[in-house]
ZAMARGU-4260 file (C-alpha; in steps of 0.2 Angstrom, whole numbers, plus 5000, padded with zeros to 4 digits):
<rodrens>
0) 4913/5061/4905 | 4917/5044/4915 | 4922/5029/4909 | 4911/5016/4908 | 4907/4999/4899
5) 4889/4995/4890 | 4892/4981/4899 | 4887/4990/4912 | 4869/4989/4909 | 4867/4971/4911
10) 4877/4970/4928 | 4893/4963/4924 | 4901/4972/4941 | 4888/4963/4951 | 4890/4947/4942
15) 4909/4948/4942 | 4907/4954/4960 | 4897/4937/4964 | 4908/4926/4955 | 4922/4934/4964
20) 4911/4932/4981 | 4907/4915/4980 | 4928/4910/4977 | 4934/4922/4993 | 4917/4919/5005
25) 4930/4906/5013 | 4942/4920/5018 | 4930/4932/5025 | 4925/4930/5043 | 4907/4926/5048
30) 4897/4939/5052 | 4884/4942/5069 | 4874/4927/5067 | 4879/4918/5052 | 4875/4896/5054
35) 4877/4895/5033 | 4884/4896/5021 | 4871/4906/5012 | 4868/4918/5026 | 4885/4923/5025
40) 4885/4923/5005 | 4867/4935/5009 | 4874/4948/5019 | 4891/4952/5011 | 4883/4950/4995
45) 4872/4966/5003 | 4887/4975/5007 | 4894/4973/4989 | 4877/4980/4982 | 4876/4997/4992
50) 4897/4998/4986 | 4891/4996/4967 | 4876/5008/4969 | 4890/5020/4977 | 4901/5017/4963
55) 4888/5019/4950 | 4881/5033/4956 | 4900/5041/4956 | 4903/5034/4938 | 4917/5022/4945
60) 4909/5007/4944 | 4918/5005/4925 | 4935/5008/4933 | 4934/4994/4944 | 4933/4980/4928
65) 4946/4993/4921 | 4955/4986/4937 | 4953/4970/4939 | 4954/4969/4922 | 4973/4977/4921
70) 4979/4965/4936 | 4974/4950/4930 | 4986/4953/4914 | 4998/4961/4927 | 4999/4943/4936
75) 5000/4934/4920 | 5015/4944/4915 | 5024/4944/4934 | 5027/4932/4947 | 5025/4945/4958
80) 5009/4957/4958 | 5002/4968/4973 | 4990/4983/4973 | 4987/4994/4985 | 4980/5012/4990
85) 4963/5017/4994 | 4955/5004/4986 | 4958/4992/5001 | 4943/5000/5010 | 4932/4991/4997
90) 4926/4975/4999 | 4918/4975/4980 | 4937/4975/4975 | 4943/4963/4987 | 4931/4950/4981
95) 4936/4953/4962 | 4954/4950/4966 | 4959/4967/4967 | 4967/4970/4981 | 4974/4953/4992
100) 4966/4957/5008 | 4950/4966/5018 | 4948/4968/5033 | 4929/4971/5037 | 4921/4979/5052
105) 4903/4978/5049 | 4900/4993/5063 | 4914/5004/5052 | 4911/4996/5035 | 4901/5013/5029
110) 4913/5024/5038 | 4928/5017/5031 | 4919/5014/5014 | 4918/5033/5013 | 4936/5036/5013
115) 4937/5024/5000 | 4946/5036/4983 | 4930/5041/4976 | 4926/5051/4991 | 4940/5060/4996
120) 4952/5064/4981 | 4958/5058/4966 | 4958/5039/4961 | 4973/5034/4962 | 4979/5013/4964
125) 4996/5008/4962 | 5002/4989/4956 | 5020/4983/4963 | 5026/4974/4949 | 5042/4968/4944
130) 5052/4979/4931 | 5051/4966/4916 | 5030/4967/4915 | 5031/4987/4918 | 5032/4990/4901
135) 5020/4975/4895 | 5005/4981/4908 | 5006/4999/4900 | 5006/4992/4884 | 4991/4980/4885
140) 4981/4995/4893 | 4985/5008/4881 | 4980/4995/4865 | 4964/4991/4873 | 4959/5007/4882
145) 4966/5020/4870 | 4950/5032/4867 | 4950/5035/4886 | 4968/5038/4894 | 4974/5055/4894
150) 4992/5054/4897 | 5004/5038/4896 | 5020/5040/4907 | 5035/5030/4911 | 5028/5019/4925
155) 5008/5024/4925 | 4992/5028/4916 | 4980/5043/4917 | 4965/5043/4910 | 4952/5059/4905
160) 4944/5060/4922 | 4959/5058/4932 | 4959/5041/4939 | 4977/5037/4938 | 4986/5017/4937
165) 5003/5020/4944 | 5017/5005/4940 | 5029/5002/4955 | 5045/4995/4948 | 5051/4982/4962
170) 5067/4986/4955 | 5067/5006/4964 | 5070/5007/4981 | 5053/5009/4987 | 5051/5021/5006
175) 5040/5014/5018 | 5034/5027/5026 | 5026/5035/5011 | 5018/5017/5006 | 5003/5010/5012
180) 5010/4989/5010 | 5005/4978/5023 | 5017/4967/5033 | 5018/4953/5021 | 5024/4961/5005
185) 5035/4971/5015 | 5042/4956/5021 | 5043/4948/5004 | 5051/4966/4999 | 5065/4964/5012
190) 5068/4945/5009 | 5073/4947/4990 | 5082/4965/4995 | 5071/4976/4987 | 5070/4987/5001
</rodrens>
């Protein structure tokens, strides 16, 4: 059985998806023939519905406010937070502050969308976090989401069906090759001599 909040029949991932839309619009860029604002706001607003009947249909949509949800507490415990995995290919958790950065091709937005986690293999997304809030995030997840997690680790979170939160303590030597960090963090990394 997936995870999912009552919330969900009302639409609270389309409206947090909005919300989130209407705050990030300024960092996307314009697509094909775009003059306004509200053109712009139209068509990725699009996108983002044919993401969350995706994720619906897949019983996912739950786990993305579980997200969301998990690295806003996450940033108000650390200075500094950073998620990454296969969740960068979509733009639904872009826009609720998920992940930091999307890069969209409207041509391969459906083919990279399909490699997103759902599709391929178990869900998997893991925070970078400093080792002080490690303890704190697993905490807050594990009091407010305890009739759904399977397994508590050290440093991550599994729930019934497999979908898996994994804690990267900025304190361990982190290997690059095995990571999926843009250039920035990994900049940051080396510049307080974490890697």
């Amino acid at each position: 059985m997936k995870f999912n909040y009552k919330a969900q029949i009302e639409d609270m991932l389309l409206r947090y998806a909005r919300l989130g839309l209407s705050e990030r619009i300024d960092d996307l860029p314009d697509l094909g023939n775009t003059n306004s604002y509200d053109e712009k706001f139209a068509k990725y607003e699009k996108y983002i519905i044919q993401e969350i009947l995706v994720l619906k249909e897949i019983s996912f949509d739950g786990y993305m406010l579980l997200l969301q949800d998990v690295l806003v507490i996450s940033k108000e415990i650390s200075d500094f937070v950073k998620s990454y995995g296969s969740v960068k290919y979509s733009l639904t958790a872009y826009v609720l502050g998920i992940t930091d950065e999307y890069v969209f091709n409207e041509i391969d937005n459906i083919k990279e969308f399909i490699n997103f986690t759902p599709f391929t293999k178990k869900p998997k997304v893991n925070i970078l976090i400093s080792s002080f809030a490690n303890a704190g995030c697993i905490g807050y997840i594990k009091h407010k989401y305890p009739d759904i997690i399977k397994k508590v680790k050290k440093r991550a979170v599994i729930f019934n069906d497999g979908f898996e939160i994994k804690f990267i303590d900025l304190g361990i030597d982190i290997k690059v090759e095995e990571t999926d960090l843009d250039t920035d963090t990994l900049s940051i990394l080396k510049i307080n001599k974490i890697i």
